[in-house]
KOLMAR-583885 format. One line per 2 residues: number of its first residue (from 1); their letters; for each residue z, x, y of C-alpha. Coordinates in Angstrom, 2 decimals. Each point is the difference from the previous one (the first is absolute). Example, Ala and Ser with C-alpha at 12.3 -4.5 7.8 and 13.67 -1.06 7.14 Angstrom:
BEGIN
1 = as = 7.80/12.30/-4.50  -0.66/1.37/3.44
***
This chain:
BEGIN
1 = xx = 90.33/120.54/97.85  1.82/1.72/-2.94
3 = xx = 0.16/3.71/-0.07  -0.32/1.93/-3.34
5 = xx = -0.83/3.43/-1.17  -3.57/1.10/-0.90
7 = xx = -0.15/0.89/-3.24  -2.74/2.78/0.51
9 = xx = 2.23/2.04/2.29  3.15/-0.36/-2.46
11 = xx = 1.39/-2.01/2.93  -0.22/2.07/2.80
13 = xx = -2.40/-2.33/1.24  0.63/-3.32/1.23
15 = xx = -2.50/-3.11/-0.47  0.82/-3.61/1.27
17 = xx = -0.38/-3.05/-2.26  -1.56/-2.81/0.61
19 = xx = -3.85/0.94/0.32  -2.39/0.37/-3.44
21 = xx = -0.62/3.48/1.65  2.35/2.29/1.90
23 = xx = -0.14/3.06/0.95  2.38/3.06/-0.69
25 = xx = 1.76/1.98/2.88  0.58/3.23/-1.59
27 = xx = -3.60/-0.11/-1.98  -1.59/-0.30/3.47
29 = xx = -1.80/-3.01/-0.75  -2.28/1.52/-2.43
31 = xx = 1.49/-1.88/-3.14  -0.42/-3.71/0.07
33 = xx = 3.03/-1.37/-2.13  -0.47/-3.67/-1.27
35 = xx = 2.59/-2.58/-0.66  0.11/-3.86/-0.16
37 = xx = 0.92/-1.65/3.27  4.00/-0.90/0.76
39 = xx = 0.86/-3.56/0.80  2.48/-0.42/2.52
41 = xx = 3.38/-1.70/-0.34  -0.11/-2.32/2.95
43 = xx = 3.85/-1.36/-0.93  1.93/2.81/1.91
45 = xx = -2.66/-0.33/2.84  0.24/-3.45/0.87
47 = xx = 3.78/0.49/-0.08  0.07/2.75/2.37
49 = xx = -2.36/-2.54/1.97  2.61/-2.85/-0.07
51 = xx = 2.78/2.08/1.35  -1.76/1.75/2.54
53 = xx = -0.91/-3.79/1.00  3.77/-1.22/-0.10
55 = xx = 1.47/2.92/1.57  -2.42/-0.70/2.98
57 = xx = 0.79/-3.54/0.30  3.60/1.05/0.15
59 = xx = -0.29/2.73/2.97  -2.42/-2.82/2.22
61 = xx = 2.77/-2.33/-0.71  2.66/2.59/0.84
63 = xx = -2.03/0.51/3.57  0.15/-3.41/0.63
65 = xx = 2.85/-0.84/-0.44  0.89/3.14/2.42
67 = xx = -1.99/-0.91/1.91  2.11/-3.60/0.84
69 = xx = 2.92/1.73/-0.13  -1.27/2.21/2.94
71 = xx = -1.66/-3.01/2.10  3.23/-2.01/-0.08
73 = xx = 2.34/2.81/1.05  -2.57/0.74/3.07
75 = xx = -1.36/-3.35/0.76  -1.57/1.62/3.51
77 = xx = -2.52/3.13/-0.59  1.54/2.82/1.95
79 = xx = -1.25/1.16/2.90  -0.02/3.71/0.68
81 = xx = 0.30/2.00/3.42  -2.83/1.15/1.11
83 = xx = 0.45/3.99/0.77  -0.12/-0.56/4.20
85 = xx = 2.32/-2.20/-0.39  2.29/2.90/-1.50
***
């Protein structure tokens, strides 16, 4: 939601946009400010979306192909000492 200042309070007060309604901070609720409802911009949201999406694809490819890399330098899983046998 967008932030602005209330114009009762002389901005002191804060009110979110994005209601017909809101309610002021600072006037302790007790003014009910009205403004038109805020459409949202979806553009820069669906492109955050889209790189959040590629940049995951990238890292489970990156573990992957670690993954391989580890497997064919230690083709046999290890086998650890057990502590008696220290």
């Amino acid at each position: 939601m967008k932030i602005r200042n209330c114009p009762e309070c002389y901005g002191q007060g804060k009110t979110r946009l994005g209601h017909r309604s809101v309610r002021c901070g600072y006037c302790n609720g007790k003014k009910k400010l009205t403004s038109e409802f805020v459409k949202w911009d979806d553009k820069k949201h669906k492109q955050r979306l889209k790189i959040v999406q590629k940049l995951k694809e990238q890292m489970e490819a990156e573990i992957k192909t670690g993954l391989l890399q580890w497997e064919n330098k230690n083709p046999k899983p290890r086998k650890f000492q057990k502590p008696s046998e220290l």
